[in-house]
C-alpha positions in Angstrom: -33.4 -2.6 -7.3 -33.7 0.7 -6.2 -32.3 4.0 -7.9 -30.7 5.7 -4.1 -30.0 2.6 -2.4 -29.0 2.3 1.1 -25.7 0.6 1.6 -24.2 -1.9 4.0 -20.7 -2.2 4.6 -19.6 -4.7 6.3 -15.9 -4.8 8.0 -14.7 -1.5 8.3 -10.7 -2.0 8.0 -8.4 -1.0 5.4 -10.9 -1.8 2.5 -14.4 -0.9 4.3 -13.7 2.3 5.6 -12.3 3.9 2.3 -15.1 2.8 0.4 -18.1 3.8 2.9 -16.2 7.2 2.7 -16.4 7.1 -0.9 -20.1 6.1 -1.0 -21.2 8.4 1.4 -21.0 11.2 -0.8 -23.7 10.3 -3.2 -25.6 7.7 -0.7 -26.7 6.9 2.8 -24.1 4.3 4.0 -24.2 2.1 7.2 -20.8 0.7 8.0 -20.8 -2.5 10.3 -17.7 -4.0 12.9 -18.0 -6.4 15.0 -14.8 -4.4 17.0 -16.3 -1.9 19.5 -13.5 -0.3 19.9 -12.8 0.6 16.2 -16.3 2.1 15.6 -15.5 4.1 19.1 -12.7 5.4 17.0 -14.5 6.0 14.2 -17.0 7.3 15.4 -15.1 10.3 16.9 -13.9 11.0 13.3 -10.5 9.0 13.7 -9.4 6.4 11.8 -5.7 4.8 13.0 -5.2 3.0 10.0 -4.5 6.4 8.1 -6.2 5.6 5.3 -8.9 7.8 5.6 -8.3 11.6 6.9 -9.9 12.5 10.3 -11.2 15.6 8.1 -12.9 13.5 5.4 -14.0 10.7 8.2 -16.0 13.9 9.7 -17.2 15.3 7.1 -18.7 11.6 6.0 -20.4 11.5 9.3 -22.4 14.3 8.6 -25.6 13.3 7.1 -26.9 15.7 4.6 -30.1 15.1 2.1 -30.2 11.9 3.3 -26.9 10.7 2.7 -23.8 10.1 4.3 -22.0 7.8 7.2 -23.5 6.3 10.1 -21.3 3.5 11.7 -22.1 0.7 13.8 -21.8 -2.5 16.0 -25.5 -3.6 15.8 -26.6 -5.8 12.6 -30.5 -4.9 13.3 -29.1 -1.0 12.3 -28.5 -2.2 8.3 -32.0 -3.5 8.2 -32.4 -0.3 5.7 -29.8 -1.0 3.0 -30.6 -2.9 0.0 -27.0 -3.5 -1.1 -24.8 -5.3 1.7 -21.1 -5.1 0.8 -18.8 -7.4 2.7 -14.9 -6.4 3.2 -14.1 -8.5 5.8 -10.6 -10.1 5.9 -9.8 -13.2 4.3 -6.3 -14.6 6.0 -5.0 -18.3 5.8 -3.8 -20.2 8.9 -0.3 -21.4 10.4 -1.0 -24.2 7.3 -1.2 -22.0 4.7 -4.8 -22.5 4.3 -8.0 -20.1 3.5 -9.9 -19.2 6.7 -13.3 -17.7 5.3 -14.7 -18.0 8.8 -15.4 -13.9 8.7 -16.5 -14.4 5.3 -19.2 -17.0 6.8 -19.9 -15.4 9.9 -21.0 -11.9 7.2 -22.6 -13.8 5.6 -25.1 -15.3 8.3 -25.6 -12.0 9.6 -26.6 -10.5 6.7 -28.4 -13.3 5.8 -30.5 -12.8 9.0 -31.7 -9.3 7.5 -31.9 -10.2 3.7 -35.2 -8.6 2.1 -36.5 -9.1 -1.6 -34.3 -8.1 -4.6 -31.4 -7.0 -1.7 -27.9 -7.5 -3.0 -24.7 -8.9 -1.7 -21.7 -7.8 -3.4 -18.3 -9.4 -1.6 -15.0 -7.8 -2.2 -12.7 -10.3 -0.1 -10.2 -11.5 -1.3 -11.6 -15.7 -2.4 -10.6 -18.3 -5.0 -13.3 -18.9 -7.2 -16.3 -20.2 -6.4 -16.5 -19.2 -3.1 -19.6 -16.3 -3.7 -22.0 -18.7 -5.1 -20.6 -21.9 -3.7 -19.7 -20.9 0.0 -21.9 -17.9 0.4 -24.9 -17.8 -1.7 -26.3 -21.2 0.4 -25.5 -19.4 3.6 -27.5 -16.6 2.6 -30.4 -18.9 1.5 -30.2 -20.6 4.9 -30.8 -17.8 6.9 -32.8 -16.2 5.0 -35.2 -18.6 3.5 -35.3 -17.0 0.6 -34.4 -18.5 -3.1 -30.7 -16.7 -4.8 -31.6 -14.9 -8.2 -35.4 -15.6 -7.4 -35.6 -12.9 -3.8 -31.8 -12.1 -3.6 -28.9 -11.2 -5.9 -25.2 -11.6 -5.4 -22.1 -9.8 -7.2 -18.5 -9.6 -6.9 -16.4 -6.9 -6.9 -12.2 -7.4 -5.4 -10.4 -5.0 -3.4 -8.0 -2.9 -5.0 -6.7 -1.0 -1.7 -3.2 -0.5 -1.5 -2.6 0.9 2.4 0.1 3.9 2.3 -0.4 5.0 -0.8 -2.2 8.1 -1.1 -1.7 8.6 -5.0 -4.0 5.1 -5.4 -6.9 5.8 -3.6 -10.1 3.7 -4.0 -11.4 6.1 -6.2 -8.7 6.5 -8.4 -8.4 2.8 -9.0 -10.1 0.8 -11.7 -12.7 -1.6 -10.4 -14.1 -4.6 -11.9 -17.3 -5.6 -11.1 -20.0 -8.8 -11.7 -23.2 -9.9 -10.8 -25.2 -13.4 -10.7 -27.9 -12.2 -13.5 -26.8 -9.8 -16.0 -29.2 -7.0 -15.2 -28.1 -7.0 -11.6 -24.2 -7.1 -12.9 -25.1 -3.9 -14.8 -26.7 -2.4 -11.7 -23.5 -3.4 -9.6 -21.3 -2.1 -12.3 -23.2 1.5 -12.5 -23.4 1.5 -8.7 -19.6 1.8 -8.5 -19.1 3.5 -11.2 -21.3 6.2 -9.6 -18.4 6.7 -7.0 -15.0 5.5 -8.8 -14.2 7.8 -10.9 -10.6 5.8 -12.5 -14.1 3.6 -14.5 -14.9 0.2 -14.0 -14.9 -3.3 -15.8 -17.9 -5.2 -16.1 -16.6 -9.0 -15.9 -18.6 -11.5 -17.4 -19.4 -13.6 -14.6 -18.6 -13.8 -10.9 -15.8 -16.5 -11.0 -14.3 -14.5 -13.6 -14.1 -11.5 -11.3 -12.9 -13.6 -8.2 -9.9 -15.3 -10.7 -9.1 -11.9 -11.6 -8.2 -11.1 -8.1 -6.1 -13.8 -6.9 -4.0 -13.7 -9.6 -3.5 -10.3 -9.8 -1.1 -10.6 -6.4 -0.2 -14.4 -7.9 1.7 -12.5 -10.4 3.0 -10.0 -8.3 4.2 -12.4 -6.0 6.4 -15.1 -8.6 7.6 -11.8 -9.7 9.1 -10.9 -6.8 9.7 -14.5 -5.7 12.4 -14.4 -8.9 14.1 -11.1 -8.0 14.4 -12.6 -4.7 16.4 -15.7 -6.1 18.3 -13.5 -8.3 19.7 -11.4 -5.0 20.9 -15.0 -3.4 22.6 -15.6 -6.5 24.0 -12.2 -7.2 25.0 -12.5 -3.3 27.3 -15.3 -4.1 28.8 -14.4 -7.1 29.2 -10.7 -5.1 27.0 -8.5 -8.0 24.8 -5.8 -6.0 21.6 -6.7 -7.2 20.5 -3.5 -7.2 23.1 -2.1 -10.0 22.0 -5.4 -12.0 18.3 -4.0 -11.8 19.4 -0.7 -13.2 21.1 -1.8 -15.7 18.4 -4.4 -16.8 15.4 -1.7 -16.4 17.2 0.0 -19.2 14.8 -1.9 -21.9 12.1 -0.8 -22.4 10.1 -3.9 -21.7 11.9 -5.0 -18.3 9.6 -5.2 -15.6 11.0 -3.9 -12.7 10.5 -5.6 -9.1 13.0 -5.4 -6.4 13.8 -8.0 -3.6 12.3 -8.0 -0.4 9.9 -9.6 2.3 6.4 -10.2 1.3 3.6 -10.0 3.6 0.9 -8.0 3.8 -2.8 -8.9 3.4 -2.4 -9.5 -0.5 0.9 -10.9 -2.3 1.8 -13.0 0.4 -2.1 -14.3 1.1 -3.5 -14.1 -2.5 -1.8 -17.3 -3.9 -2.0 -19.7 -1.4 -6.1 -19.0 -2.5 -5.4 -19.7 -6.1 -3.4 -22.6 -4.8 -6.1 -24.7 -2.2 -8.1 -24.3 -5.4 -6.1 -25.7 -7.7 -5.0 -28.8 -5.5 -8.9 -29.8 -4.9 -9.1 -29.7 -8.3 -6.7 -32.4 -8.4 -3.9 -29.9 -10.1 -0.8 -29.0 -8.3 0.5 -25.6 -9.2 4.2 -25.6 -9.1 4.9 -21.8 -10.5 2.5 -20.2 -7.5 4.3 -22.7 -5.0 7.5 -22.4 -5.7 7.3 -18.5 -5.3 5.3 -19.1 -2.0 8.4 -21.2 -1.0 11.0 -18.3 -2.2 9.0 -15.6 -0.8 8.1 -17.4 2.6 11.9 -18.0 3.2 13.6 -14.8 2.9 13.0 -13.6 6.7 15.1 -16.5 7.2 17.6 -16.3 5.0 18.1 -12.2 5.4 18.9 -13.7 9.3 21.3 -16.1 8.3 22.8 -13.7 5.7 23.3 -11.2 9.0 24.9 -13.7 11.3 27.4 -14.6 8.5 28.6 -11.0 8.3 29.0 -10.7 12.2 31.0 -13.9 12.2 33.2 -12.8 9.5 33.7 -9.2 11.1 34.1 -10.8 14.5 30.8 -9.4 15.9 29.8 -10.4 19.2 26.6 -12.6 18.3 26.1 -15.1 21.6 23.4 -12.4 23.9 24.4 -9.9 21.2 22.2 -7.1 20.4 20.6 -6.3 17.0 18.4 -2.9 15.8 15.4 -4.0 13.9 14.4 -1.3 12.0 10.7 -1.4 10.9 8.1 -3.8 11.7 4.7 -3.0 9.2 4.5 -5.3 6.1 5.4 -2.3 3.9 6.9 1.3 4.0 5.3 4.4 5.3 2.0 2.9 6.6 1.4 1.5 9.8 -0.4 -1.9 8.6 1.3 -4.9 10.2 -0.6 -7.8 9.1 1.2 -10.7 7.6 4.6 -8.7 8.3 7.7 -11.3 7.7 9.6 -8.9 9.9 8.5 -11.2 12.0 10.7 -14.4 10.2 13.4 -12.1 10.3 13.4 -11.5 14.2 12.7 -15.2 14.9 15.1 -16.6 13.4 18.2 -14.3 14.8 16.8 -15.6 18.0 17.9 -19.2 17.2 21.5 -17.6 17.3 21.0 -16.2 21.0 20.7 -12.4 19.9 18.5 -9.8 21.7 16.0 -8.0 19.4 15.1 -4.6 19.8 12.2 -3.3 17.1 12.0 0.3 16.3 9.1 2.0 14.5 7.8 5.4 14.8 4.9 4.2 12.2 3.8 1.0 13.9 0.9 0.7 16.9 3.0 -0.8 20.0 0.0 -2.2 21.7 -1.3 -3.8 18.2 2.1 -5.3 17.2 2.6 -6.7 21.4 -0.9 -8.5 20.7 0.2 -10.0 17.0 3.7 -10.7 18.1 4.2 -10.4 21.8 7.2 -7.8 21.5 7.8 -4.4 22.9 7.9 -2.1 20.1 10.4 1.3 20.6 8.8 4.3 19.0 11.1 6.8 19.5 14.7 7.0 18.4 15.4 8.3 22.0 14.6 4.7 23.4 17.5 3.0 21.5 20.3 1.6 22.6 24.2 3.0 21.6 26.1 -0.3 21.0 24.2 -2.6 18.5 26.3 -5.3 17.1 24.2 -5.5 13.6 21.2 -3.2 12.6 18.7 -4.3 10.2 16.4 -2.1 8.0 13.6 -4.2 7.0 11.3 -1.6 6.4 11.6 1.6 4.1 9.9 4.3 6.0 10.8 7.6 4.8 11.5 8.6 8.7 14.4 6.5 8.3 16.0 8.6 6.0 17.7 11.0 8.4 18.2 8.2 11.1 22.1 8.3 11.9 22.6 4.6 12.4 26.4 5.3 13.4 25.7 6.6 16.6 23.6 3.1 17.6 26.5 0.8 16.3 29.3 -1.1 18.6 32.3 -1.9 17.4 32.7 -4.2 15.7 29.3 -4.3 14.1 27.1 -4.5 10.5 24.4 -3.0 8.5 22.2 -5.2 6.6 19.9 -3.3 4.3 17.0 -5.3 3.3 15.2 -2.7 1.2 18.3 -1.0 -0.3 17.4 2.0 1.3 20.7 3.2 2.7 23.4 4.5 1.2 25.9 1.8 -0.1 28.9 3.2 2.1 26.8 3.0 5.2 25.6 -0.5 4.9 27.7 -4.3 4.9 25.2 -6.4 3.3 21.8 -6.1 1.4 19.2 -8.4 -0.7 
């Protein structure tokens, strides 16, 4: 195991690109997508995703005493590295169900280049087992080579949170593992050589992997029971919010608010823990229930919207509703997993026109995910919306005057909150 290794990163998204940036500093890094068009991008120093400045992209880009960033679409380019880190993504399918084909298709084509005493640390998101059980033979295959004999294998999860520039990948903790323990101490000091929030040595892979699903598992039933709290609060006409406040008073309340949840973790992470579980022959009730909460609300924020135009005599038959945000979370422009999406889907059912507005969001990336015209520009909306909903919090929307896009009769629905109360007719 070398002292200066050369490092492979493979999947240059949300979680690769931060962390080649980071590595390039102190090593020589080779970043690997299979999208052309993203390593085009990044390769003239921009990065849409935000997550990484086009300053400190450039500046990684320049190689200097041997280290720094080189990205690339051909595998034969990482034949150098002797650590291989995969961040490719881990989604489930319309079922519900783990898709690790880009974990498997890594995996092959790193297994194609493996050399003695390389390393393959994986940081997607898995239930465990998947590392040594789902990986590990794929690297032998195509290799030939025997694991903890020629090669080595570690585990280390993602901790990137997109939009938040406060928690960046350096400043968060990361726990680390490897599949001998002098290669889990090599692992360990190789991030630790970059993250400067420390590191946690876990005792074992599976350990590691555990740790990382239910990380987001919690998060997730958390939110799941705020979000039944606001259906119930709803009915007996409490504003959740003022409940939460007062609650958060204690010092030991933990404080989640109701919402949507998407994104490539909470609303991904459990459904891991969960295909686990079930081929263990255990059914996990707590982690599917929340699933079942959380999955709902688009629909139920819909129905809660329709109910108030019928009660204010809002025109609702070829109506027209404002759908204010469209990314899985504020103030980033990340739409995977967005449950905007159940939101906008289900006021169809009723006949209503949808127009989406959000200055954050990609137009071309959310008409290939969702097939809808996205308005970017505040100039593009219409003046007589019968309801506006803000799903998203963006801070743009702050100084958005909502009355001048409202008909009359009409209503607000404020999913996040975000609005002040006298401005708004409904919210979770």
């Amino acid at each position: 195991m070398k002292e200066n290794p050369t490092i492979a990163i493979i999947g240059l998204g949300y979680v690769g690109l931060p962390l080649a940036v980071a590595f390039a500093e102190k090593y020589r890094v080779i970043g690997f997508d299979i999208n052309t068009e993203r390593v085009a991008e990044l390769s003239s120093a921009r990065d849409h995703t935000l997550e990484v400045s086009d300053s400190d992209l450039a500046n990684a880009l320049v190689i200097e005493n041997g280290n720094g960033l080189s990205v690339t679409t051909r595998p034969q380019d990482m034949e150098a590295a002797s650590v291989y880190i995969v961040t490719v993504p881990t989604p489930t399918n319309k079922y519900n169900q783990p898709v690790l084909t880009p974990l498997v298709k890594a995996s092959e084509t790193i297994g194609k280049l493996l050399k003695k005493d390389d390393i393959v640390v994986y940081e997607s998101t898995v239930y465990p087992g998947v590392t040594e059980e789902v990986c590990v033979p794929i690297l032998e295959e195509h290799s030939g080579m025997t694991f903890n004999t020629d090669f080595f294998a570690g585990y280390s999860p993602e901790r990137i949170n997109p939009g938040d520039k406060k928690h960046t990948v350096t400043k968060i903790l990361k726990v680390t593992s490897g599949s001998t323990p002098e290669v889990a101490t090599y692992v360990d000091q190789l991030y630790a050589s970059v993250i400067t929030a420390g590191t946690h040595l876990a005792p074992s892979i599976k350990v590691a992997e555990a740790a990382k699903v239910i990380e987001n598992s919690q998060r997730d039933i958390n939110i799941a029971f705020v979000n039944e709290l606001s259906k119930i609060f709803r009915l007996l006409n409490i504003n959740t919010q003022d409940v939460l406040e007062a609650a958060g008073t204690k010092w030991n309340f933990i404080k989640f608010t109701p919402g949507l949840v998407g994104g490539h973790c909470i609303g991904v992470d459990p459904y891991y823990l969960a295909q686990k579980a079930q081929e263990e022959g255990y059914n996990p009730e707590i982690i599917l229930a929340g699933r079942r909460m959380n999955d709902g609300m688009g629909s139920y924020v819909a129905q809660e919207t329709v109910k108030l135009m019928i009660q204010k005599d809002c025109k609702v038959k070829n109506g027209h509703v404002l759908m204010m945000g469209i990314t899985f979370k504020e103030n980033c422009p990340d739409i995977r997993n967005s449950k905007v999406i159940d939101v906008i889907e289900e006021l169809r059912k009723y006949n209503l026109n949808i127009d989406v507005y959000d200055p954050w969001a990609s137009a071309t990336e959310v008409y290939n995910e969702f097939g809808l015209h996205l308005l970017t520009e505040e100039s593009q909306l219409k003046a007589n919306y019968e309801a506006v909903v803000l799903a998203v919090g963006h801070k743009k929307f702050a100084d958005f005057n909502i009355q001048e896009h409202l008909a009359t009769p009409s209503v607000v629905f404020d999913v996040k909150s975000f609005l002040p109360k006298d401005q708004i007719d409904g919210c979770l």
